[in-house]
C-alpha atoms as a printed R data frame, in Angstrom:
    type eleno elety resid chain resno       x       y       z
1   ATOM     1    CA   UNK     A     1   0.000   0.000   0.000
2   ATOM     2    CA   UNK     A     2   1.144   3.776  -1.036
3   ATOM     3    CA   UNK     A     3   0.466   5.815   2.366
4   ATOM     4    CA   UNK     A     4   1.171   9.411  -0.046
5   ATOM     5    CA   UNK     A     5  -1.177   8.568  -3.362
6   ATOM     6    CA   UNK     A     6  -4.470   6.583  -3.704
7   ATOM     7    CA   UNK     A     7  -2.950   4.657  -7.013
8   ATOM     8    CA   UNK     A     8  -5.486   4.081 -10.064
9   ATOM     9    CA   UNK     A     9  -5.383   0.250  -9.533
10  ATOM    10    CA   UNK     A    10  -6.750   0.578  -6.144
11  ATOM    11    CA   UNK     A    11  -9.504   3.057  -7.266
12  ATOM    12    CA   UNK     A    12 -10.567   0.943 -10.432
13  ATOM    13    CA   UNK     A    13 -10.798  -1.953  -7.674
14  ATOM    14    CA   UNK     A    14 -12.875  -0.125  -5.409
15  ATOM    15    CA   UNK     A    15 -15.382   0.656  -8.691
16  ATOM    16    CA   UNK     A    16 -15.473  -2.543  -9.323
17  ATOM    17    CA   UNK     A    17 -16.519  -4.014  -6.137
18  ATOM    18    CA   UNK     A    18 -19.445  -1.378  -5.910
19  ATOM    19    CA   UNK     A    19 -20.823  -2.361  -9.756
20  ATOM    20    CA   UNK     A    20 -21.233  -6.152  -8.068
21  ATOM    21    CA   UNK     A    21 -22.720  -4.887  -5.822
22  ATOM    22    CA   UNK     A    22 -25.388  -2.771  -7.095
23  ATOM    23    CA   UNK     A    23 -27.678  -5.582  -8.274
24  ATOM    24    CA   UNK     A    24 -27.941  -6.714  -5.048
25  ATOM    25    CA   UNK     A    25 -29.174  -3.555  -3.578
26  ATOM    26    CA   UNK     A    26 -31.714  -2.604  -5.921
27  ATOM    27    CA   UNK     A    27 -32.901  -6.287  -5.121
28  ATOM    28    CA   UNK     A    28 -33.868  -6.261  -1.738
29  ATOM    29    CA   UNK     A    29 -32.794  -9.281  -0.806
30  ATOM    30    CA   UNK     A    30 -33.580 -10.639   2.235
31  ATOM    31    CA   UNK     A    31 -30.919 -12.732   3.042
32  ATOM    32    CA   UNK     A    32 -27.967 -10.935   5.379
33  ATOM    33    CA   UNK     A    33 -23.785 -10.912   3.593
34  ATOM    34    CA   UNK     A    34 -21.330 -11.566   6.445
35  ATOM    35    CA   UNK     A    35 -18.759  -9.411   6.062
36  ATOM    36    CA   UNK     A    36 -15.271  -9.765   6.164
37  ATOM    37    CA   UNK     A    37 -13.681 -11.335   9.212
38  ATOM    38    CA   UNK     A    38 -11.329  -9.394  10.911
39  ATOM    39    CA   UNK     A    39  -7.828 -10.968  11.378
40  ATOM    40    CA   UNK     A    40  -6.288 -11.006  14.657
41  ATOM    41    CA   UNK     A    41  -1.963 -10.348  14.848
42  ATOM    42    CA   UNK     A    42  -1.879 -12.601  17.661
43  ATOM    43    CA   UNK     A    43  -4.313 -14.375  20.018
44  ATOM    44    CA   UNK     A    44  -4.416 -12.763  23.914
45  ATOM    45    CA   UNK     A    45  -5.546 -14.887  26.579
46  ATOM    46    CA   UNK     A    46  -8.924 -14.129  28.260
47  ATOM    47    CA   UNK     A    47  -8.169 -11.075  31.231
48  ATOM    48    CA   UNK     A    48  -4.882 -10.356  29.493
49  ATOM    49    CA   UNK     A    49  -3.551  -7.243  27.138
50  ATOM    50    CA   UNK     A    50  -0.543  -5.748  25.860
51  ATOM    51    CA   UNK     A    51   0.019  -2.370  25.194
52  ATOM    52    CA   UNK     A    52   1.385  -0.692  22.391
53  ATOM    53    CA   UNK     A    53   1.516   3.047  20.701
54  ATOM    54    CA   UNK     A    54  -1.131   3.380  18.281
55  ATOM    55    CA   UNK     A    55  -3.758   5.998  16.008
56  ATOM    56    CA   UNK     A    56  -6.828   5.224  17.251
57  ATOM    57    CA   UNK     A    57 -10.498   5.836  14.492
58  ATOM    58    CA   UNK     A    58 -14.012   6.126  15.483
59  ATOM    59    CA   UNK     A    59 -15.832   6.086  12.682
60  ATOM    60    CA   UNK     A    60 -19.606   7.409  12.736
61  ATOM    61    CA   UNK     A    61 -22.863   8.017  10.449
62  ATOM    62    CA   UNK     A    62 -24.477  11.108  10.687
63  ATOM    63    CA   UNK     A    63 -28.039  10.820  11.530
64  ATOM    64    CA   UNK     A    64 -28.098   7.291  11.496
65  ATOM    65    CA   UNK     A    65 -31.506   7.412  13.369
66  ATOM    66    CA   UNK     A    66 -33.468   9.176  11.169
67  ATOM    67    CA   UNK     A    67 -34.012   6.474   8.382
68  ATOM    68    CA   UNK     A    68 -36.675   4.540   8.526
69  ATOM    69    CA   UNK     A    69 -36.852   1.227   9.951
70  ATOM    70    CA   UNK     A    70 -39.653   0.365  10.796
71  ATOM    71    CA   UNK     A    71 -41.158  -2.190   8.322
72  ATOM    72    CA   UNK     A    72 -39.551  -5.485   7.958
73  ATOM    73    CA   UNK     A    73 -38.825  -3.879   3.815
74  ATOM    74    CA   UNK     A    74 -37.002  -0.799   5.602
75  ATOM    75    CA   UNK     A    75 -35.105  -3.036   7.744
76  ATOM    76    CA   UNK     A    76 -33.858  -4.770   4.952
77  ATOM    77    CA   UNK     A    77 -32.855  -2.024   2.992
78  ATOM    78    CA   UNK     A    78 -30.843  -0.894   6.105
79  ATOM    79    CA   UNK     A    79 -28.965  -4.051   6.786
80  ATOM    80    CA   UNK     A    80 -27.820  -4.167   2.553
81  ATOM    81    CA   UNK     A    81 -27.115  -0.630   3.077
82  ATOM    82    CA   UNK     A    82 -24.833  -0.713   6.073
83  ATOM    83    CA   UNK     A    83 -23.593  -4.114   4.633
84  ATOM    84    CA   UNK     A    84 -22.720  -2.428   1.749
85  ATOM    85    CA   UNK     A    85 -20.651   0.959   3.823
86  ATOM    86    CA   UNK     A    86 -19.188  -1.583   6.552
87  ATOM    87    CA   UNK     A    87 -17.737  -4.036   4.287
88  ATOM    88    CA   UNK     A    88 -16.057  -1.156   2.205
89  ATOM    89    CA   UNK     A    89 -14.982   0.448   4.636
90  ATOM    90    CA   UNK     A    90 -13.482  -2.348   6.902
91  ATOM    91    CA   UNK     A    91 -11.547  -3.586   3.625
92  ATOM    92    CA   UNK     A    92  -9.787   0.030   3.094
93  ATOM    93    CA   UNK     A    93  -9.274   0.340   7.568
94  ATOM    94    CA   UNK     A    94  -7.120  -3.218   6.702
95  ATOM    95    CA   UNK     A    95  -5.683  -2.664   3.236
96  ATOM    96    CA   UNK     A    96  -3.857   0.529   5.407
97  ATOM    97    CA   UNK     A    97  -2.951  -1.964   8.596
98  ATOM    98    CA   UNK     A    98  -5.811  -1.339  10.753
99  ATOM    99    CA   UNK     A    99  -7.511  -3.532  12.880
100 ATOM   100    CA   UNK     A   100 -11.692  -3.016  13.282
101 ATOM   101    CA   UNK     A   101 -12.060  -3.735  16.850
102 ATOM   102    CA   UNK     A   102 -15.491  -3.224  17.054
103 ATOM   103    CA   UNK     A   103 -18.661  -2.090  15.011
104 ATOM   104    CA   UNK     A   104 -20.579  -0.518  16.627
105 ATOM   105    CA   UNK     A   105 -23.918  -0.380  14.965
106 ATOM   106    CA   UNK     A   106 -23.260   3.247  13.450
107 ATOM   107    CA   UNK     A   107 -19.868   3.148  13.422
108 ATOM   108    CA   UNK     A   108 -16.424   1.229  13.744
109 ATOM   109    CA   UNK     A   109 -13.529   1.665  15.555
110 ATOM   110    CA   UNK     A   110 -10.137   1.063  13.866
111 ATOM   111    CA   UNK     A   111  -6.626   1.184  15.600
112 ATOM   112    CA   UNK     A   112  -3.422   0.937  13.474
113 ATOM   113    CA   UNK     A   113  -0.372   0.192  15.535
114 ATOM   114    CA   UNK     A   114   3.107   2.122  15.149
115 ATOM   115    CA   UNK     A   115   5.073   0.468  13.029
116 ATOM   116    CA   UNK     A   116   2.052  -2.032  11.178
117 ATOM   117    CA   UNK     A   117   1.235  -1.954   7.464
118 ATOM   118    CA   UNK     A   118   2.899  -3.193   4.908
119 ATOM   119    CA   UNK     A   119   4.855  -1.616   3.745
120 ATOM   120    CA   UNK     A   120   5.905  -0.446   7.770
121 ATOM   121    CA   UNK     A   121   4.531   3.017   8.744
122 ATOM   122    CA   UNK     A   122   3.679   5.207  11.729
123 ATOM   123    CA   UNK     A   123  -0.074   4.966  12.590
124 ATOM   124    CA   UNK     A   124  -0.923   7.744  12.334
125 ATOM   125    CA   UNK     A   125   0.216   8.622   8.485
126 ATOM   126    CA   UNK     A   126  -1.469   5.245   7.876
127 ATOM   127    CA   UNK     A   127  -5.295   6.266   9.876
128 ATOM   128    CA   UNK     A   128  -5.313   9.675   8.166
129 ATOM   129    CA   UNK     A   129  -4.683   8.042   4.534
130 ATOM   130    CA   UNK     A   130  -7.240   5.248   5.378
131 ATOM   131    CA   UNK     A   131  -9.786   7.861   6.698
132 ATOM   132    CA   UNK     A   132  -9.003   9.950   3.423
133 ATOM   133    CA   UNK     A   133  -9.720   6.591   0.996
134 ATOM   134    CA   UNK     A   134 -12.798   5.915   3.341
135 ATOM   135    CA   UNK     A   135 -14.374   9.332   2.289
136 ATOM   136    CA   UNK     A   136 -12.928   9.201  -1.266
137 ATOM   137    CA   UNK     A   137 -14.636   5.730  -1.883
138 ATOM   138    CA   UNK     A   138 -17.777   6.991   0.017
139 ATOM   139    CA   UNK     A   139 -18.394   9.898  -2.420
140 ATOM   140    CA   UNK     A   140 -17.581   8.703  -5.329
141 ATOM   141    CA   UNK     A   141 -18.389   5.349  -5.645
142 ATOM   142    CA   UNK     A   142 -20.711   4.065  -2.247
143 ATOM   143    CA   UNK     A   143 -22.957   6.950  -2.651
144 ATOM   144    CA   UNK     A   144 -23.708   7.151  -6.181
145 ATOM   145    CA   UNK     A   145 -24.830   3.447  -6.240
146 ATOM   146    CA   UNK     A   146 -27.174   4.199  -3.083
147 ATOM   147    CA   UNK     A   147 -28.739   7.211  -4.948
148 ATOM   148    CA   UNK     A   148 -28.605   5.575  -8.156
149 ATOM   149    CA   UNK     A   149 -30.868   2.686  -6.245
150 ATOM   150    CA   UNK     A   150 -33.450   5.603  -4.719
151 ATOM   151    CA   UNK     A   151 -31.316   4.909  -1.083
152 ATOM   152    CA   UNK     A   152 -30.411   7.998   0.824
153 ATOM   153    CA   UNK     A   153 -26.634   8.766   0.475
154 ATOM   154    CA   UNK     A   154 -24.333   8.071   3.698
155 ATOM   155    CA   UNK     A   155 -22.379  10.613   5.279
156 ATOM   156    CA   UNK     A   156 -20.208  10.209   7.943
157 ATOM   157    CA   UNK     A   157 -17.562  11.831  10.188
158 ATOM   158    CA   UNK     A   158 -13.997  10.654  11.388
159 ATOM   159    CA   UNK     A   159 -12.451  11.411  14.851
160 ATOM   160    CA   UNK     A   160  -8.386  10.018  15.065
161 ATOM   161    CA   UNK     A   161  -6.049  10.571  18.583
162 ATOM   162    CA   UNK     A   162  -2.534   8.758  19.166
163 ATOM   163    CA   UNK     A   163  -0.914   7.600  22.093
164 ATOM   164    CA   UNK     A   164  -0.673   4.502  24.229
165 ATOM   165    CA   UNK     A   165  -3.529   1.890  24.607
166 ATOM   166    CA   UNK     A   166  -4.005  -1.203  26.056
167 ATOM   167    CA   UNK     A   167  -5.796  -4.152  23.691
168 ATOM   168    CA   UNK     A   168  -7.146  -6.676  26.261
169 ATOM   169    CA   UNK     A   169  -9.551  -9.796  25.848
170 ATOM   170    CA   UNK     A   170 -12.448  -9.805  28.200
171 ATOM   171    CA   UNK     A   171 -15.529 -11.833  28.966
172 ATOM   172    CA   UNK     A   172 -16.044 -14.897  30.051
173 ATOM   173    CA   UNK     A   173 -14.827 -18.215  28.667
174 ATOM   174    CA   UNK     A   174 -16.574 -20.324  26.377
175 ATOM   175    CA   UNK     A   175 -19.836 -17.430  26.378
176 ATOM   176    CA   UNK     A   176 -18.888 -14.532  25.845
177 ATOM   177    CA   UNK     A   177 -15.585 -12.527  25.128
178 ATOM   178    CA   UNK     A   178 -14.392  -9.698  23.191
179 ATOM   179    CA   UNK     A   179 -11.756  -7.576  22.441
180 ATOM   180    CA   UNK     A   180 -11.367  -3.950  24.366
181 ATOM   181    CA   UNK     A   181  -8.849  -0.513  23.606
182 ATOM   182    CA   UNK     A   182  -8.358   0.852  27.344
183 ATOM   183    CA   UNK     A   183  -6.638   4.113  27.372
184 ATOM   184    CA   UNK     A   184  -7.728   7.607  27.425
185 ATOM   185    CA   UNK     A   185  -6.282   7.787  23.494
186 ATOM   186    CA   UNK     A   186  -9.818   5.494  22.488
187 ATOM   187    CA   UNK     A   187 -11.761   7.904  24.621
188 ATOM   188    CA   UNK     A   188 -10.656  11.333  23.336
189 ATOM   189    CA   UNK     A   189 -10.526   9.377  19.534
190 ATOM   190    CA   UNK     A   190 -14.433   9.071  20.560
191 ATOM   191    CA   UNK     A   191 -14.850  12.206  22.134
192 ATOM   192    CA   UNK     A   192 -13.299  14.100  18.934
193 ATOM   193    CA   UNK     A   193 -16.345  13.199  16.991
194 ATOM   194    CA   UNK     A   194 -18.592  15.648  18.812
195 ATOM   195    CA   UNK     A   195 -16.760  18.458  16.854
196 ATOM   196    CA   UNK     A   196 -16.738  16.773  13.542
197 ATOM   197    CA   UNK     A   197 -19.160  17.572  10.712
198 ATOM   198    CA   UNK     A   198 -20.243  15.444   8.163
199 ATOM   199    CA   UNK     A   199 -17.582  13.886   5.895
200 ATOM   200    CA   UNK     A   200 -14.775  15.724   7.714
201 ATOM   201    CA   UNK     A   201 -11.586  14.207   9.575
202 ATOM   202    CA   UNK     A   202 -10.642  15.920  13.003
203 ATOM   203    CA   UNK     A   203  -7.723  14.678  14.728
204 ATOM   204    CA   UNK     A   204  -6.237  15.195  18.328
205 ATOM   205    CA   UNK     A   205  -2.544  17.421  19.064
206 ATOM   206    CA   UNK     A   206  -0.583  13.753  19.279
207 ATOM   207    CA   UNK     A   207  -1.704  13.433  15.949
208 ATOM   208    CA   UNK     A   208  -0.893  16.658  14.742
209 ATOM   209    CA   UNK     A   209   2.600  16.497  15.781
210 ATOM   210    CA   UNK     A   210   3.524  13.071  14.183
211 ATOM   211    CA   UNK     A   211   2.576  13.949  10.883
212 ATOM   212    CA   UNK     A   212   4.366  14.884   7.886
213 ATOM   213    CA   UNK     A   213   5.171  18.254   7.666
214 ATOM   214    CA   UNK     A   214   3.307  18.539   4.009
215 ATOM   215    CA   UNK     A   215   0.525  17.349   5.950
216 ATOM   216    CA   UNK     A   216   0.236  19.138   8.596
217 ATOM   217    CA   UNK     A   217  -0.076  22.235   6.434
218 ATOM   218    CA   UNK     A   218  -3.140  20.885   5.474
219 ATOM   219    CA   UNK     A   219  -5.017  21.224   8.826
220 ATOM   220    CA   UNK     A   220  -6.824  24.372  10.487
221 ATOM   221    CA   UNK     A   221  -7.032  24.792  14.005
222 ATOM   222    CA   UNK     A   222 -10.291  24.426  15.407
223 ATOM   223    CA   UNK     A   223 -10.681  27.623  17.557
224 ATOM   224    CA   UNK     A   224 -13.024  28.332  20.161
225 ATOM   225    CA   UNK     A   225 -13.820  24.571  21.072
226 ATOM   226    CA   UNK     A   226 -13.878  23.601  25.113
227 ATOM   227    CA   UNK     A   227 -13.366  20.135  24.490
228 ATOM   228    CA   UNK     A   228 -12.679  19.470  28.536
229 ATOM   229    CA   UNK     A   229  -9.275  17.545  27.740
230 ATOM   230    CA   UNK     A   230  -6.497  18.805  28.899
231 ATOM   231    CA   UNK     A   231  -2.476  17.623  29.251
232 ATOM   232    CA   UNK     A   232  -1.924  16.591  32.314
233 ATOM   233    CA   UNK     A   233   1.374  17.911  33.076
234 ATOM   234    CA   UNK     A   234   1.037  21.100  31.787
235 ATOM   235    CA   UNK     A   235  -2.812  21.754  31.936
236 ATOM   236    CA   UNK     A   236  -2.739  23.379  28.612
237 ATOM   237    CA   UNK     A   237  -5.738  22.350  26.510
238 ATOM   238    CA   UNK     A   238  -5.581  19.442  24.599
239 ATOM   239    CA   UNK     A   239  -6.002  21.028  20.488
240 ATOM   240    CA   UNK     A   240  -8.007  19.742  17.759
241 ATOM   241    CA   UNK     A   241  -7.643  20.071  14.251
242 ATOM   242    CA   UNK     A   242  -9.638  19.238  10.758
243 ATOM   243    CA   UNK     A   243  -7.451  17.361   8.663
244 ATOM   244    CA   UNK     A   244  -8.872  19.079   5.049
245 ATOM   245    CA   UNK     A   245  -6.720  17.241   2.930
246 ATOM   246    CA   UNK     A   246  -8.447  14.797  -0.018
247 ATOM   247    CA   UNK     A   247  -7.065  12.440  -2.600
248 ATOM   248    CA   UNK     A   248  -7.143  13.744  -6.479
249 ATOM   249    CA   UNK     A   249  -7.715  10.691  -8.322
250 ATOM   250    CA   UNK     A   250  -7.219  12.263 -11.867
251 ATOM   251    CA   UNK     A   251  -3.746  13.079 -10.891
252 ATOM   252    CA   UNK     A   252  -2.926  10.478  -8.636
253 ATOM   253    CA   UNK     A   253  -1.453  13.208  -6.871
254 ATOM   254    CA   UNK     A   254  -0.578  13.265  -2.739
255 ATOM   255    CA   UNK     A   255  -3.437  14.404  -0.382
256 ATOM   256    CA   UNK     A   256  -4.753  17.746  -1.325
257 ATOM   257    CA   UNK     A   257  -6.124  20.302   0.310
């Protein structure tokens, strides 16, 4: 994977996977797709974690509640829809090294260890460029088959924060067990997304300052915003920024902003 341009192969991939797909939609079918199961780099005991510096995504739909859902038909149409968004977007979070820890209904949550990817890259560079390919793919392919189908389009919102987490296994054996991100880095990742509009990236200061200095030119400072965190040393405020860079397909150029 190229971490600085979204190549044409990859793109002409991505178009193809949402022409199969479109059939299906329009359909109706009843039956539910699986999606993809998510690997695991190594298998933790039950009550056990290991931690390890990471970028941490939340992923979320706007206004997820407001389509309809209440007929068995509109309950369909939301599982193929979702199926649709979730598989996409779970295929890009690994294609850049991320792991989907959970999904959470409306939303995933990715986290792409320092160091992971192939080729090797910080997690951060690697969550940003996913995030970008997730909102490239969602515009201009995911969307225009939903609309093209009479569906309402999707639009999300992506909140990213770095630092060190702890991946544990909990629950209980043989029921029920699952995996977990403790750290304050999944909560602010989470807590980022209150400031997010639709379709736009916002990413935490320990972000900010591991990123490529072409990069970071691409980001505004969001001013004004009491977001409550705080460093703990220092007390200064913990800063947010909206990452506005996008990928130019015709050019196959580096993330623009």
């Amino acid at each position: 994977m190229n971490y600085e341009i979204l190549p044409n192969t990859y793109w002409e991939e991505q178009i193809q996977r949402m022409g199969d797909v479109l059939q299906k939609i329009r359909d109706r079918a009843q039956s539910v797709v699986t999606g993809r199961e998510v690997p695991e780099d190594e298998v933790l005991l039950l009550g056990t974690g290991r931690r390890l510096p990471m970028a941490v995504l939340f992923l979320d739909i706007c206004n997820f509640s407001s389509r309809p859902s209440a007929s068995a038909e509109e309950q369909a149409l939301v599982v193929h829809t979702f199926n649709l968004f979730f598989t996409e977007m779970i295929r890009i979070a690994e294609d850049y090294g991320g792991t989907v820890e959970k999904n959470t209904g409306d939303g995933l949550m990715v986290y792409f260890e320092d160091g992971g990817g192939d080729p090797p890259e910080d997690g951060c560079k690697r969550a940003i460029a996913a995030a970008a390919t997730m909102l490239h793919a969602n515009e201009k392919a995911i969307n225009p088959v939903l609309t093209s189908s009479g569906i309402a389009e999707i639009n999300f919102r992506v909140g990213i924060d770095h630092g060190q987490v702890t991946i544990a296994e909990v629950g209980a054996a043989r029921r029920f067990r699952s995996r977990v991100a403790i750290g304050s880095t999944a909560n602010v990742a989470s807590k980022i997304l209150e400031v997010a509009g639709p379709n736009e990236i916002v990413i935490g200061d320990q972000v900010y300052q591991r990123l490529p200095r072409e990069w970071s030119q691409q980001l505004a400072h969001l001013h004004l915003l009491q977001t409550g965190w705080a460093y703990v040393k220092t007390g200064a405020p913990y800063a947010f920024y909206k990452f506005t860079g996008r990928w130019n397909t015709q050019t196959q150029s580096r993330l623009n902003g």
